[in-house]
C-alpha positions in Angstrom: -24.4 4.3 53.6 -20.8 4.3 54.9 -20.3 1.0 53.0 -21.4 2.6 49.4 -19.7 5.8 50.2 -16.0 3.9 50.8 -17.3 1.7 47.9 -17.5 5.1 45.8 -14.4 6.0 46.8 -12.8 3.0 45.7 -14.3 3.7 42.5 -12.7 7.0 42.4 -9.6 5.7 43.7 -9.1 3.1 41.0 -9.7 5.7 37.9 -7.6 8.1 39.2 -4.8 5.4 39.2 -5.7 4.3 35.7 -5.2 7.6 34.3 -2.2 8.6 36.2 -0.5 5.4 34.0 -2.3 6.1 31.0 0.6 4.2 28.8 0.9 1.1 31.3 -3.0 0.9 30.9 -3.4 0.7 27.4 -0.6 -1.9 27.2 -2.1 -4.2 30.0 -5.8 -4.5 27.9 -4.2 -5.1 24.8 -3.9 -8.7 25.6 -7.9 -8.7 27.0 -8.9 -7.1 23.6 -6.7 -9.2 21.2 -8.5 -12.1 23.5 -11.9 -10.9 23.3 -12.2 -9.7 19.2 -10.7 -13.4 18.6 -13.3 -15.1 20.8 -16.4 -12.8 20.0 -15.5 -12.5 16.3 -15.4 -16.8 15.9 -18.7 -16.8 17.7 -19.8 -13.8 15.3 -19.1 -15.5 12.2 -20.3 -19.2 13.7 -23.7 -17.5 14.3 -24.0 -15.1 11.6 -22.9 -18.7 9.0 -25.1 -21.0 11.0 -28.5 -18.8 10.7 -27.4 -18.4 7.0 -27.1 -21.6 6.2 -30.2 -22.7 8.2 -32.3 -19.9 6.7 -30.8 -21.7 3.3 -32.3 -24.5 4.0 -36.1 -23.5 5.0 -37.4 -25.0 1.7 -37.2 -27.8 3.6 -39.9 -26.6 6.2 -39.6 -27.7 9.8 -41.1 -29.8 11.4 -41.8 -32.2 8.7 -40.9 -35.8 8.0 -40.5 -36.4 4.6 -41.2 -40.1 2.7 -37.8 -40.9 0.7 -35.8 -44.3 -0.1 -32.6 -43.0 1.0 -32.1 -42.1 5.1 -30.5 -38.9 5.4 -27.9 -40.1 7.8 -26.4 -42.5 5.1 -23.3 -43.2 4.6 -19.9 -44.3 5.3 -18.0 -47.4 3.7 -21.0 -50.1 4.9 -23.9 -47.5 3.2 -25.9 -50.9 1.7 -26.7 -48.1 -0.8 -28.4 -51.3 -3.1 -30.6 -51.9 -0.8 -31.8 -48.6 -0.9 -31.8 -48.1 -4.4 -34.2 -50.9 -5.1 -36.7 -49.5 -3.0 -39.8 -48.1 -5.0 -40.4 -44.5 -4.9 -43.3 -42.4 -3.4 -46.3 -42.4 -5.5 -49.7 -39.8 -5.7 -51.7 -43.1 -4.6 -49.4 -43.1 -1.4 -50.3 -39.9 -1.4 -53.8 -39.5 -1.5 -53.9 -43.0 1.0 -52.0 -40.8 3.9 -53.9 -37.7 2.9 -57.2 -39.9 4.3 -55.9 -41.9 6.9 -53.1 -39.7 8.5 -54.2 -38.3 11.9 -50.9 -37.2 13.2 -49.9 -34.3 10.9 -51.5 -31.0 10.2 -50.8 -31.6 6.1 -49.6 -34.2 4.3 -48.1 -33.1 0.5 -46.8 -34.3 -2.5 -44.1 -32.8 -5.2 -41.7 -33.5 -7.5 -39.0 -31.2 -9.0 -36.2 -30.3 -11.9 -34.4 -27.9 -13.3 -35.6 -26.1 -16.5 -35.5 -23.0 -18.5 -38.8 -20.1 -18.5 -39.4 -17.8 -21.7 -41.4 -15.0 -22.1 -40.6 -13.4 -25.4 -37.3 -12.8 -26.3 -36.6 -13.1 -22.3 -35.5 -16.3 -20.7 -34.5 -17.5 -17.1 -31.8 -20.8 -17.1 -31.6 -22.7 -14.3 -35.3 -22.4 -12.8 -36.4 -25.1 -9.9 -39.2 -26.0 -11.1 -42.0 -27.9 -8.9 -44.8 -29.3 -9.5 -47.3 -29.7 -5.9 -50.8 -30.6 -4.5 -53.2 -28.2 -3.4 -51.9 -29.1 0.2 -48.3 -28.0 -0.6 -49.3 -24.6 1.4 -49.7 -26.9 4.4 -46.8 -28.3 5.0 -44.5 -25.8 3.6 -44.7 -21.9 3.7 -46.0 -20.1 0.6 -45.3 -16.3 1.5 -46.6 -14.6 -1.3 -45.8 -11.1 -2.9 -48.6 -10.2 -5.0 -50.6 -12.7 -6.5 -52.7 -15.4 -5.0 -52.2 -19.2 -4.7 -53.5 -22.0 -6.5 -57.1 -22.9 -6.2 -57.9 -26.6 -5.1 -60.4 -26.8 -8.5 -57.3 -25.8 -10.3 -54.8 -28.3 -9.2 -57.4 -30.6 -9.3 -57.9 -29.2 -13.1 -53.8 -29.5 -13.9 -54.3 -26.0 -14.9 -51.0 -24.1 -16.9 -50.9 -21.7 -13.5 -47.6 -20.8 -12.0 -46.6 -19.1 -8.9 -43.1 -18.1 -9.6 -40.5 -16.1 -8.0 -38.9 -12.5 -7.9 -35.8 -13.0 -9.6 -37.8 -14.7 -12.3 -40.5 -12.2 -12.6 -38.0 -9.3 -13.3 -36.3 -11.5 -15.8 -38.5 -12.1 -18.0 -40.6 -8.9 -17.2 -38.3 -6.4 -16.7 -40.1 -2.7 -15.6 -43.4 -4.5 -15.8 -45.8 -6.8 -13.8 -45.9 -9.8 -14.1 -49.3 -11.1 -13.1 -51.5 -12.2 -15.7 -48.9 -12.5 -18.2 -47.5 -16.2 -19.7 -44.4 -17.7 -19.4 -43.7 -20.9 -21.8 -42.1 -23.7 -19.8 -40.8 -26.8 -21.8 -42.9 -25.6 -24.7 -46.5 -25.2 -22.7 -47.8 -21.8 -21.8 -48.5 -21.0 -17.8 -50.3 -17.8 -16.7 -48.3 -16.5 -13.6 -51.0 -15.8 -11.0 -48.6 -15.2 -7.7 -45.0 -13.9 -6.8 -42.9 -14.9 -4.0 -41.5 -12.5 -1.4 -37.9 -11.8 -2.2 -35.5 -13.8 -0.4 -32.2 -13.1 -1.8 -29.4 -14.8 -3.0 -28.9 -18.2 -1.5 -26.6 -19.5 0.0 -23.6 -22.3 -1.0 -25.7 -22.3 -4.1 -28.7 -23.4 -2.4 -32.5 -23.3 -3.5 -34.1 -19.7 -3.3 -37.4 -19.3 -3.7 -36.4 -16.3 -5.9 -35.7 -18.9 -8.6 -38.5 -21.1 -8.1 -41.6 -21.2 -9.8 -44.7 -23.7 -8.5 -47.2 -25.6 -11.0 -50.2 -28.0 -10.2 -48.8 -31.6 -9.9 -50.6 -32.9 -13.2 -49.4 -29.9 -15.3 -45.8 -31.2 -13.8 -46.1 -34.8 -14.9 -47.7 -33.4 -18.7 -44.0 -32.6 -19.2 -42.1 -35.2 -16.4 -42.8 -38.4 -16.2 -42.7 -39.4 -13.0 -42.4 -42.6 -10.6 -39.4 -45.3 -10.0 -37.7 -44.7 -13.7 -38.2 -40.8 -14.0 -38.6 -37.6 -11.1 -39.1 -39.5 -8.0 -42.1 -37.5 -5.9 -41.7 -36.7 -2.4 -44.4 -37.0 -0.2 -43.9 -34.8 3.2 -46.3 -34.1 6.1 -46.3 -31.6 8.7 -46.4 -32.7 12.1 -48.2 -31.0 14.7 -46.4 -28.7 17.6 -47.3 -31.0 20.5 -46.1 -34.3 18.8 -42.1 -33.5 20.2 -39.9 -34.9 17.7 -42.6 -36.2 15.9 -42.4 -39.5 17.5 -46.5 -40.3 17.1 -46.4 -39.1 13.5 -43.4 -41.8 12.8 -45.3 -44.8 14.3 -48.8 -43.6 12.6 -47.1 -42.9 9.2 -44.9 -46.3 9.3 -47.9 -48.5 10.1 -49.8 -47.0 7.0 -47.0 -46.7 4.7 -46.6 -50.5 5.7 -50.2 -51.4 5.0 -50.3 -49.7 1.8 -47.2 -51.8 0.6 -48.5 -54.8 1.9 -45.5 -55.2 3.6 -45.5 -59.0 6.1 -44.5 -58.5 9.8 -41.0 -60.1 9.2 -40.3 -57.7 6.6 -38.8 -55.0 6.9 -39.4 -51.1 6.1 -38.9 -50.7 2.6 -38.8 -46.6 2.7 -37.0 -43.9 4.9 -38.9 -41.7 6.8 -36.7 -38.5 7.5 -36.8 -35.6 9.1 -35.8 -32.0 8.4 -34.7 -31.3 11.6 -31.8 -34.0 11.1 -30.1 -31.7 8.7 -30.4 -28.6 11.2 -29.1 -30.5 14.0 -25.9 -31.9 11.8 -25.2 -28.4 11.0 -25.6 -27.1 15.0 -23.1 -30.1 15.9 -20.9 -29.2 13.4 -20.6 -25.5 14.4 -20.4 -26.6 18.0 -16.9 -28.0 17.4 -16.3 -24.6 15.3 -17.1 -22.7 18.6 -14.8 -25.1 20.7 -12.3 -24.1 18.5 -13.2 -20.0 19.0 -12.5 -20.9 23.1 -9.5 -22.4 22.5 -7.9 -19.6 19.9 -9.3 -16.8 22.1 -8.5 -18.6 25.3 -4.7 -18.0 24.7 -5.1 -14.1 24.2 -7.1 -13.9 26.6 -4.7 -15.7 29.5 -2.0 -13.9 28.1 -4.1 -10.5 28.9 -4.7 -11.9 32.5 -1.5 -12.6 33.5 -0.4 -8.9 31.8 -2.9 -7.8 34.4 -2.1 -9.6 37.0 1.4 -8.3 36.6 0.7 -4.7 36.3 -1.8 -5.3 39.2 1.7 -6.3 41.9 3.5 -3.4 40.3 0.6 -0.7 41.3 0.6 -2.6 44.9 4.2 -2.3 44.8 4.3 1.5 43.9 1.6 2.5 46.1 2.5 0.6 49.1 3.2 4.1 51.3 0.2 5.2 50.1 -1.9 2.1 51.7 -0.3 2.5 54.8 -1.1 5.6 55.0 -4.7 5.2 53.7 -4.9 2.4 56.8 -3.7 4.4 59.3 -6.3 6.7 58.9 -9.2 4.0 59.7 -9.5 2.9 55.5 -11.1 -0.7 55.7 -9.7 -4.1 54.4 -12.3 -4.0 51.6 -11.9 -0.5 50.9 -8.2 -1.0 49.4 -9.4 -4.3 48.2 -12.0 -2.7 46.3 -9.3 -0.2 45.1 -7.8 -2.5 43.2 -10.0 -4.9 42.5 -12.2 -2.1 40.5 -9.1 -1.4 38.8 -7.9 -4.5 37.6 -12.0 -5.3 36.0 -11.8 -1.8 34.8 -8.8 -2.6 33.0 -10.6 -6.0 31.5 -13.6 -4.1 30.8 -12.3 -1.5 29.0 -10.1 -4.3 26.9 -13.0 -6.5 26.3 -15.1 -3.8 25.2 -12.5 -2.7 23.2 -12.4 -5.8 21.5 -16.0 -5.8 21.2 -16.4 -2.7 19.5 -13.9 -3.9 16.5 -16.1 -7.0 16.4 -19.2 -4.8 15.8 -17.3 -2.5 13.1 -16.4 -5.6 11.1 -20.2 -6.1 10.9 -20.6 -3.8 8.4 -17.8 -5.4 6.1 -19.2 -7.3 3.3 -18.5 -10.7 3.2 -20.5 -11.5 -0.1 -23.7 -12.6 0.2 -23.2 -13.1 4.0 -24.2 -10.8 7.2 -22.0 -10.2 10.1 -24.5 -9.9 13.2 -22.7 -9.0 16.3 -25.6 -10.6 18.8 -26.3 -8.9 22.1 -25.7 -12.6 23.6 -22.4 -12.5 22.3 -22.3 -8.6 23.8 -23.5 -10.0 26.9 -20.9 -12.9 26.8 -17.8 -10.8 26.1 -18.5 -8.3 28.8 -19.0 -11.6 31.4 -15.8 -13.3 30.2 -13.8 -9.4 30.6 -14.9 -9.2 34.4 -14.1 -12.5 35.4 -11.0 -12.1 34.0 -10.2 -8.6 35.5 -11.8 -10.9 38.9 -9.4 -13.6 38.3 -6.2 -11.5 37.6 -6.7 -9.3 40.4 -8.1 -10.6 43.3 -4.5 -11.9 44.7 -2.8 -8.4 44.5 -5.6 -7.0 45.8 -5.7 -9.1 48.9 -2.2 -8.4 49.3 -2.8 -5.1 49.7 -5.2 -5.8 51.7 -3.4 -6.9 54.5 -0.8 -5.2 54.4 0.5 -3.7 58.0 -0.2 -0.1 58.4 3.0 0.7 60.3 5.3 -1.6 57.5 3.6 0.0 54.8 4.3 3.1 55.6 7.9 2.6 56.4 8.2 1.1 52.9 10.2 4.0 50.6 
């Protein structure tokens, strides 16, 4: 109990000092605050433009391994780009092979896409992704629906002139109506929209939203596309399952078939690139990794610059209160007592800086930054308030100690 109570009064000790030098305090966390808004505020903005630009990219799925001629990790001045270009493309007979073979993935998919316009009316949308997919397209990639309902397998099957499309597009060409049950023309053929996506927003760095998209049944696509080696290459993709880590078995399963349904000899080699969505996500987490180096480093000046300001204000108060330790000693005060003193006020100083620095942070949250959203995370809360009190740790512990041991009788003779 004697130990909390003399801990207590450290406490007390230390505000008491902090607000007696009111000016000197607000000067020493400038540095720590500077330091902290520029450390928390890269690691703010890395976050906040990494989730953004990964969320961008969901129409990709996860967890899926995609059939393509090109490797995603191309390039470079070697890229034998030839050699990939004269591979042949993906076709529904690959497709339909996998679909009754494949024993390693929860779905396996086909689709092919462009870019066209929708009417309805006098209404038109430009610029519409449209895709054309297999009944299975809802098992490998997520189809979160609005209103409406999906596609049948007796309509895909059928080709029928169905179309799932999205919000943006809806309220296009419907404006202040629904727009279920009512047809959209699409390269000069009439579709019945039977579903709606949920909103997703604008995307981002121009990137697919499902917002603009609009799903038909593969055969209706390939009524208007042709498709295959000289036209709108399909892709066939499969979703692998949750305990197949990195989809290692799915890669071995899917390369034997793809091999035997080429007729591709032993010696030969693959003649298609199986690659994986996580490849892209990973890229973009090493490339912000180097972005958040660069956070430690900016913020890592301020923030030594704020250490040694209170590690300098810290000798000072020792200095000015050196009769006042003697004093404090004489009359039985601990070691750890006036090291506490000032300990608790050199991480009160820090703490008050940092969270200084991280209340800016959170404030520029709610500036817009067009179509992207500052999220001060309460990792990065939690970091900031670790990195104040190690500093306010790190700058005072030495003038603390000094005072510390300081004699009694010499520290009370001190003027």
């Amino acid at each position: 109990m004697l130990f909390f109570r003399l801990t207590w009064e450290s406490f007390r000790f230390a505000i008491n000092a902090l607000k007696t030098n009111l000016t000197r305090t607000v000067l020493s966390l400038l540095g720590v605050t500077v330091g902290i808004f520029a450390i928390i505020t890269v690691f703010t903005l890395v976050d906040s433009l990494e989730n953004k630009i990964k969320s961008s990219f969901a129409f990709l799925g996860t967890n899926v391994m995609r059939v393509d001629r090109f490797p995603f990790e191309g390039g470079g001045p070697d890229y034998p780009w030839w050699k990939y270009f004269r591979r042949p493309a993906a076709t529904f007979s690959e497709y339909k092979f996998l679909e009754e073979r494949i024993k390693n993935a929860e779905g396996v998919t086909i689709s092919a896409s462009s870019t066209t316009t929708a009417q309805a009316g006098s209404n038109a949308f430009e610029g519409m992704a449209l895709t054309g997919v297999a009944y299975t397209y809802q098992d490998v990639y997520e189809v979160a629906l609005e209103e409406g309902r999906y596609f049948s397998e007796s309509e895909i099957n059928a080709s029928r002139n169905l179309a799932v499309i999205g919000k943006k597009i809806a309220t296009t060409l419907f404006p202040n109506q629904p727009a279920l049950g009512k047809e959209v023309k699409i390269k000069g053929m009439k579709f019945i929209v039977i579903g709606i996506f949920e909103e997703e927003g604008e995307g981002f760095l121009e990137l697919p939203s499902k917002d603009e998209a609009c799903l038909i049944p593969y055969g209706a696509f390939t009524k208007m596309y042709y498709t295959g080696r000289n036209g709108l290459e399909p892709t066939i993709a499969l979703k692998g399952k949750d305990e197949d880590v990195g989809l290692v078995a799915l890669e071995n399963e899917l390369t034997g078939l793809l091999r035997a349904k080429r007729g591709l000899k032993p010696t030969q080699e693959n003649n298609f690139a199986l690659n994986k969505t996580e490849f892209i996500q990973n890229t973009i987490g090493s490339i912000f990794d180097v972005i958040s180096v660069a956070g430690w480093v900016i913020g890592g000046f301020s923030i030594l610059v704020g250490g040694f300001g209170i590690a300098n204000i810290m000798f000072v108060s020792v200095r000015e209160r050196t009769n006042i330790i003697g004093i404090q000693k004489s009359l039985g005060a601990k070691n750890y007592f006036i090291l506490f003193q000032f300990l608790f006020e050199a991480i009160f100083l820090s703490l008050i800086g940092g969270g200084t620095g991280i209340l800016l942070v959170f404030l520029l949250s709610f500036v817009p930054i067009g179509s992207l959203d500052l999220i001060l995370s309460f990792g990065n809360i939690i970091l900031g308030i670790g990195v104040s009190s190690i500093i306010g740790v790190v700058a005072g512990i030495v003038p603390a100690t000094l005072a510390a041991r300081l004699d009694p009788v010499e520290a009370i003779r001190t003027a």
